[in-house]
N, C-alpha and C positions, 0 to 999 in steps of 0.2 A: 211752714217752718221758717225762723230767721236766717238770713242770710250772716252767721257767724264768720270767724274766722276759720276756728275748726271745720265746721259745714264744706265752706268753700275749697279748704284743703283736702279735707275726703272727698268731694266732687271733683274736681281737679285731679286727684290720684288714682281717681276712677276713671277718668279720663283715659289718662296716662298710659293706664295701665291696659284699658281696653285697644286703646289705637296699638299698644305693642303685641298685644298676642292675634292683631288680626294679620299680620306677618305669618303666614302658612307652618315654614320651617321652627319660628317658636312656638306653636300651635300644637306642632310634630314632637317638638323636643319635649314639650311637658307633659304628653299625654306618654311618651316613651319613659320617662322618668317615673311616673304616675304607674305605669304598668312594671319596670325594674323593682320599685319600691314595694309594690303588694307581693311580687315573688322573693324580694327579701322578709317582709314580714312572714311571710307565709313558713319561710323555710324558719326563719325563729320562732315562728308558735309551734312549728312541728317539734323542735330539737328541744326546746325548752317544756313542753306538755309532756312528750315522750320520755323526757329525763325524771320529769316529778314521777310520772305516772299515776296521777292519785285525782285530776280533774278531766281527764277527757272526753267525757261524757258532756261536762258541763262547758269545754272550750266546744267540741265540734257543735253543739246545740246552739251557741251562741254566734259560731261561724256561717252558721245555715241561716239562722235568723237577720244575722246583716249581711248576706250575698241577696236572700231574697227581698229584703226590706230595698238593696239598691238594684236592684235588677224589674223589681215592682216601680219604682223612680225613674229609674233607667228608659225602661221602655213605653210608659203611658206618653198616652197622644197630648198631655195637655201642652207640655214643652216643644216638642217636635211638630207641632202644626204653625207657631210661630213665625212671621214673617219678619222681624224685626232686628236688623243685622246690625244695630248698632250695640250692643249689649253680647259682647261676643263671649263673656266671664260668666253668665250663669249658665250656657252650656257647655261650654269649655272646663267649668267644674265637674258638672256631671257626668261629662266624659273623661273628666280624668280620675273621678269616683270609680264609676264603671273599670276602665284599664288597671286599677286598683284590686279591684274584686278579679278580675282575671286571673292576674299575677299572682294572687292568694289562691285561687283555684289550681292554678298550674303546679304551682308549687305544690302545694299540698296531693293533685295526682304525682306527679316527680317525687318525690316522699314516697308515697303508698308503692308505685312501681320498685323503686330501690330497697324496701322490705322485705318485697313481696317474693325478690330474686336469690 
């Protein structure tokens, strides 16, 4: 590939951005965010599904389909056998993917239990 300006910018930002998150406590703070975030969506798709009440068949289907699509990602060995610490942004997504689907899981049991009572 040429060595553009653009190029050199997105490499540079990639940089940038990799040397920041290998700071532990920012590492900590996104993946905490990442997991606040999927327990806030989680309680809007219950509130907003439960209010229509006319698809939820077709949201919890689709809910199942992508916890297991990132849980299947999540956990294969092909990323986790990795030895390569400079590249701290494509696991640090997938664990903030992951803490995403949690936060959606949690909520969504927190939901079911407050119905259920």
């Amino acid at each position: 590939m040429q060595r553009t300006r653009l190029s050199t910018l997105l490499d540079t930002t990639a940089t940038r951005f990799n040397r920041w998150l290998f700071n532990p406590w920012r590492r900590l703070s996104v993946l905490l965010i990442s997991l606040l975030g999927g327990n806030f969506f989680g309680v809007a798709i219950a509130s907003i599904s439960g209010q229509a009440a006319e698809q939820d068949v077709l949201i919890s289907a689709i809910l199942v389909v992508l916890a297991e699509t990132i849980s299947r990602i999540f956990y294969s060995r092909r990323w986790r056998n990795r030895r390569d610490d400079t590249d701290v942004a494509a696991p640090l997504l997938l664990e903030a993917l992951n803490g995403f689907k949690i936060g959606v899981m949690y909520a969504l049991s927190v939901e079911a239990f407050k119905l259920g009572s």
